[in-house]
LUMBA-580010 format. One record per residue: residue in three letters; y, x negated, z negated of N, C-alpha, C in turn. Coordinates in pm, whole numbers, plus 50000, padded with zeros to 5 digits. Atoms other than C-alpha are relative to their C-alpha. Example, Ala and Ser with C-alpha at 12.3 -4.5 7.8 and 13.67 -1.06 7.14 Angstrom:
2
Ala498814991150000495504877049220501204991050000 Ser498815008250006498944863349286501095007749927 
This chain:
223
Unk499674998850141306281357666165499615014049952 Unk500574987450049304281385065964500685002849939 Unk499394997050098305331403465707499214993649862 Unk500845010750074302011387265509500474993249990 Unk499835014250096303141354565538501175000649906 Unk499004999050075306561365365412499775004549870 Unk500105001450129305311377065106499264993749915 Unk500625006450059302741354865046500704985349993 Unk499235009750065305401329365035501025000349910 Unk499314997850127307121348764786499124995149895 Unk500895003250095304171345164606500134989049930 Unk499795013850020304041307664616500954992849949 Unk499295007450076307121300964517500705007449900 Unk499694994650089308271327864301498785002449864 Unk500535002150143306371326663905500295013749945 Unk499134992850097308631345563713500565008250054 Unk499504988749934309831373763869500565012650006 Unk499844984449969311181409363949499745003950146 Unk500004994449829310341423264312500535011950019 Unk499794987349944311891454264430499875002750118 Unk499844996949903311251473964702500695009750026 Unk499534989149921312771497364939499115012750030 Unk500834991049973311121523765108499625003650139 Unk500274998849836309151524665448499084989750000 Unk500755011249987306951496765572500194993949914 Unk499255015150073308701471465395499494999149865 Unk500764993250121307531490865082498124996049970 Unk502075000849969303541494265185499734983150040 Unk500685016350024303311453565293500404997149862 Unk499935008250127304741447764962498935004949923 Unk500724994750136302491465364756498364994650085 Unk501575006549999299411453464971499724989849970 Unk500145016249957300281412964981500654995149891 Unk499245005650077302361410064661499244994849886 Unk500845001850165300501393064345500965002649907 Unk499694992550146301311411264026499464993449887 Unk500495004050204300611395063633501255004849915 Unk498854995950082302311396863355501594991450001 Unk498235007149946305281375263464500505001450128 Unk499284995349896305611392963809499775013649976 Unk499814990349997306731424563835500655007050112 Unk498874995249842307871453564121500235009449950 Unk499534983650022309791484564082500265001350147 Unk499644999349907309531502564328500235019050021 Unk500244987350071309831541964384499005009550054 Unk501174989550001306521554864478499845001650158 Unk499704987249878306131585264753501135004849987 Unk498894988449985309181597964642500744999950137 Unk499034996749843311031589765009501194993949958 Unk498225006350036314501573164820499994992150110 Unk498955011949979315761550865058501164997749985 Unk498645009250070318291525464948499795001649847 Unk500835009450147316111521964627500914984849970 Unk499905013149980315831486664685500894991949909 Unk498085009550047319791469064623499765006149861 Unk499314996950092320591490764362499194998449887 Unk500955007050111317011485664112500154986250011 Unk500165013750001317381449964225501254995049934 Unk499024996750054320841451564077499285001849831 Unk500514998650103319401465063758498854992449939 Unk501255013350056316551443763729500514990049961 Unk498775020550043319171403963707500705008949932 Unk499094999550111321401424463474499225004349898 Unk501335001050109318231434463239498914988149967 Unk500995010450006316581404363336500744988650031 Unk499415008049951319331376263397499384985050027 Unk501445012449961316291348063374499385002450035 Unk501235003949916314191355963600500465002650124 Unk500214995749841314151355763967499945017450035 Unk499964982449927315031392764130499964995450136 Unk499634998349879314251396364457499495014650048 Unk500004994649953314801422264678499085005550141 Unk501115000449818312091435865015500545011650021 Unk499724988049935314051461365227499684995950147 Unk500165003449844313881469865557501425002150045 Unk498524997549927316841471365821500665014849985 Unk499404980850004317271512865789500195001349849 Unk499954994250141316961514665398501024991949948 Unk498655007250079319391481765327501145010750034 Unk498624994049940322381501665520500165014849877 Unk500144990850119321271530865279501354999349868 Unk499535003450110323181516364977500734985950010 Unk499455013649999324701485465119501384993949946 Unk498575000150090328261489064947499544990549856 Unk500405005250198326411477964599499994984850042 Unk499065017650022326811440164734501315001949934 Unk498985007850052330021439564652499865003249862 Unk500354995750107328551453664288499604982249921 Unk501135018550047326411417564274500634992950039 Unk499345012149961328971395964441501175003049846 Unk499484998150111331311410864153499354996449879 Unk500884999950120328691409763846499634980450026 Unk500655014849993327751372764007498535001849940 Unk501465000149988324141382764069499324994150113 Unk500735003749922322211358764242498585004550045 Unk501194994049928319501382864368500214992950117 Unk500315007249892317751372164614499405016450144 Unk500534988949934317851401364903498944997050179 Unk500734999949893314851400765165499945012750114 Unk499914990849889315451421965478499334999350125 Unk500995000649884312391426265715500815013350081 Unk499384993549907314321436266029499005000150153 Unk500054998349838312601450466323500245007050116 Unk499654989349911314891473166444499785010950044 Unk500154983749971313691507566391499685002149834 Unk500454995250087313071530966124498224998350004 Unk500935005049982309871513966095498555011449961 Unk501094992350056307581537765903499365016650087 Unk500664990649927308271568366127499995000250156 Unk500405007849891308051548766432498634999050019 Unk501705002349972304631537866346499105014050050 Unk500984985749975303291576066334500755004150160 Unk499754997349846305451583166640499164995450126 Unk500805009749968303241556266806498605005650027 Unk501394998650035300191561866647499585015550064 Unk500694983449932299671603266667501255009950051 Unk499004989449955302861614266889500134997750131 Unk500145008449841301921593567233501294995149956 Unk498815010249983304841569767123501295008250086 Unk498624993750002307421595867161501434997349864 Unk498395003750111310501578766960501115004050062 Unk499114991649993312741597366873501135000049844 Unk499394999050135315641585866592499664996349912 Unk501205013050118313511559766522501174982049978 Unk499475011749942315571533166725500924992449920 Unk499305005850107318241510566500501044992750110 Unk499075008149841319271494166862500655010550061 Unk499084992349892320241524567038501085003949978 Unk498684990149945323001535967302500245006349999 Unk499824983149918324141565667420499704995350130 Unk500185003149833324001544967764498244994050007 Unk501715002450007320201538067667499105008750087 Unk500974989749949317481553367883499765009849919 Unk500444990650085316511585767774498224997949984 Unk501814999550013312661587367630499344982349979 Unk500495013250008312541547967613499544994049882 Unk501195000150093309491539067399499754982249990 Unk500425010250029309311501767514500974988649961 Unk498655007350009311541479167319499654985750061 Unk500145015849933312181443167514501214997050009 Unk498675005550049314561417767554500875007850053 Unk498644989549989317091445267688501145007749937 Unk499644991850133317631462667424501654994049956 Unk498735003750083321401460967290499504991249879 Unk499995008850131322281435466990500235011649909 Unk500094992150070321691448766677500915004749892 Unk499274994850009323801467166497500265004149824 Unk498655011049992325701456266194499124985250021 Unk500425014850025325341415366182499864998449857 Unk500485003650113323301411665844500984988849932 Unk499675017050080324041378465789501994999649971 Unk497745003650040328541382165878500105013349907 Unk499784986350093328121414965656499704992949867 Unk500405002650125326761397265389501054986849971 Unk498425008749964329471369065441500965006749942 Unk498854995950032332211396065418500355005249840 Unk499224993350111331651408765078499654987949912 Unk499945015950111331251367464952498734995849946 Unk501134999250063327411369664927499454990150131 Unk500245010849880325271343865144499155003850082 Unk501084988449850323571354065523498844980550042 Unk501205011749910320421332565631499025009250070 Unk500974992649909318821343965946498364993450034 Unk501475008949966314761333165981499655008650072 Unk500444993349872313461338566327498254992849991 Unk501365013049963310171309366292499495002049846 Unk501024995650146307451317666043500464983749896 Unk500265008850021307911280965974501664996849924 Unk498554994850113311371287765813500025005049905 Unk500194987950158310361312065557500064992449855 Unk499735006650140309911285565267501244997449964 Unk498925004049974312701268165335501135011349982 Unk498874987949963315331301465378499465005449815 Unk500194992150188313791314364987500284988849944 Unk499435013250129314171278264825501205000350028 Unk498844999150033317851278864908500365010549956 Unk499374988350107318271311764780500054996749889 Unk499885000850144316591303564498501374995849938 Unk499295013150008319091275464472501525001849972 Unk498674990250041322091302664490500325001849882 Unk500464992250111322861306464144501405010049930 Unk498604993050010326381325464191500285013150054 Unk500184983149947326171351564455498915006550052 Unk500834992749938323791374964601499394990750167 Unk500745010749902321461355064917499415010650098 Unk500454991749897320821378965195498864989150136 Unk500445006049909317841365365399499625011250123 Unk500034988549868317631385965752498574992450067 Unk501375004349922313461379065862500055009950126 Unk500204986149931313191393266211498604997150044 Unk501445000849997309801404066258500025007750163 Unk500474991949879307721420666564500705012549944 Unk499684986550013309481452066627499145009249967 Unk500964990450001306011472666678498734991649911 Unk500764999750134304771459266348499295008049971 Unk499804988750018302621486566207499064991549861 Unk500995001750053300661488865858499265005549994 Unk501424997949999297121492265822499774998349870 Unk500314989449932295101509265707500825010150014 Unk498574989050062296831543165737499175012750025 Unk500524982850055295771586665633500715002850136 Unk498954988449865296921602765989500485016049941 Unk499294988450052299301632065837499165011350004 Unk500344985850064297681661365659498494998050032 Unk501324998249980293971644165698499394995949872 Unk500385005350199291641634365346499994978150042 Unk500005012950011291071595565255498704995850068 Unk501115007049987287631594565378500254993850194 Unk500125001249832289421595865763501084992050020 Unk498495015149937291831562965706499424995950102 Unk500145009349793292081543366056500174985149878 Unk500185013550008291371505365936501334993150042 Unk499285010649931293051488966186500515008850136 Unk499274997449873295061496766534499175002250085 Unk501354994349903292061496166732498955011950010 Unk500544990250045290301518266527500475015650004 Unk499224988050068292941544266519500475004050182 Unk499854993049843292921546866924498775010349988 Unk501424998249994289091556766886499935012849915 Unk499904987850120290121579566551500595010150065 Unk498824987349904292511599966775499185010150120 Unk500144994149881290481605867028498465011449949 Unk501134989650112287401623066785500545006349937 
């Protein structure tokens, strides 16, 4: 389950729209894979670095826009950001629709950790112990459970949890949101942990020396 197909099945079934994003990956696939006209729209906030954007414009968007579809694209580190403002939308009775691409790390500075730090993570992790290996770079099924439960968090403040693990779920898990039309719809997508996006500027270089793709950016490193 990509993060592509996930928004290209926003696409498909959302028209009318608001999109918000967060800030981190979750941010950059939206703005590469999202179709934009004049009846979809994203706020989102740039370079500025806000996380926990996300909730709280998506919030403002269904109470400026109470007919149209709001949905929400955070990731697992930026929802926790601002996650109190559910009980804002379970109060107001805003059926936003919140999308949470979870793969268990601060995803964005993971990727550069990865990419140009020899995969030294460090306070990247979203899973870790204290009883965790020290220096441990390869996440697998070992890894502690993750840490809160999306879906019984979104339960507790009266808003609804749907977990999609199978690409082949994704329609299905947004048409019942849609379908919410009382409280807030928390869908929890868990994606590949070592997601990364492409292309990408390796820190403090010009545009003419983007890396394409993952392969490309072993080859870029080493020139």
């Amino acid at each position: 389950m990509t993060p592509q197909r996930i928004i290209q099945s926003i696409n498909e079934l959302f028209k009318d729209a608001v999109i918000t994003t967060d800030v981190g990956q979750n941010q950059l696939w939206t703005t590469q894979f999202l179709d934009i006209d004049e009846k979809k729209q994203m706020l989102t906030s740039g370079g500025l670095g806000t996380m926990g954007y996300g909730l709280p414009a998506g919030i403002g968007a269904k109470l400026g826009n109470p007919y149209k579809d709001v949905i929400v694209i955070s990731g697992d580190g930026g929802m926790q950001m601002n996650i109190q403002e559910m009980a804002t939308a379970v109060v107001y009775e805003l059926p936003i629709i919140i999308c949470i691409l979870n793969n268990g790390y601060l995803g964005n500075v993971r990727q550069w950790q990865e990419m140009f730090y020899e995969r030294r993570y460090s306070s990247t992790c979203m899973r870790y112990r204290r009883s965790c290996e020290t220096g441990c770079n390869r996440p697998d099924h070992c890894c502690p459970e993750y840490t809160p439960d999306f879906i019984a968090l979104a339960e507790s403040y009266g808003a609804k949890g749907i977990r999609v693990i199978k690409a082949e779920d994704i329609k299905a898990a947004l048409l019942k949101a849609k379908q919410n039309k009382k409280t807030p719809t928390v869908i929890e997508f868990i994606i590949d942990r070592e997601a990364n996006v492409m292309p990408i500027v390796p820190p403090g270089n010009p545009l003419h020396e983007m890396i394409p793709s993952v392969n490309d950016g072993i080859h870029a490193l080493v020139r």
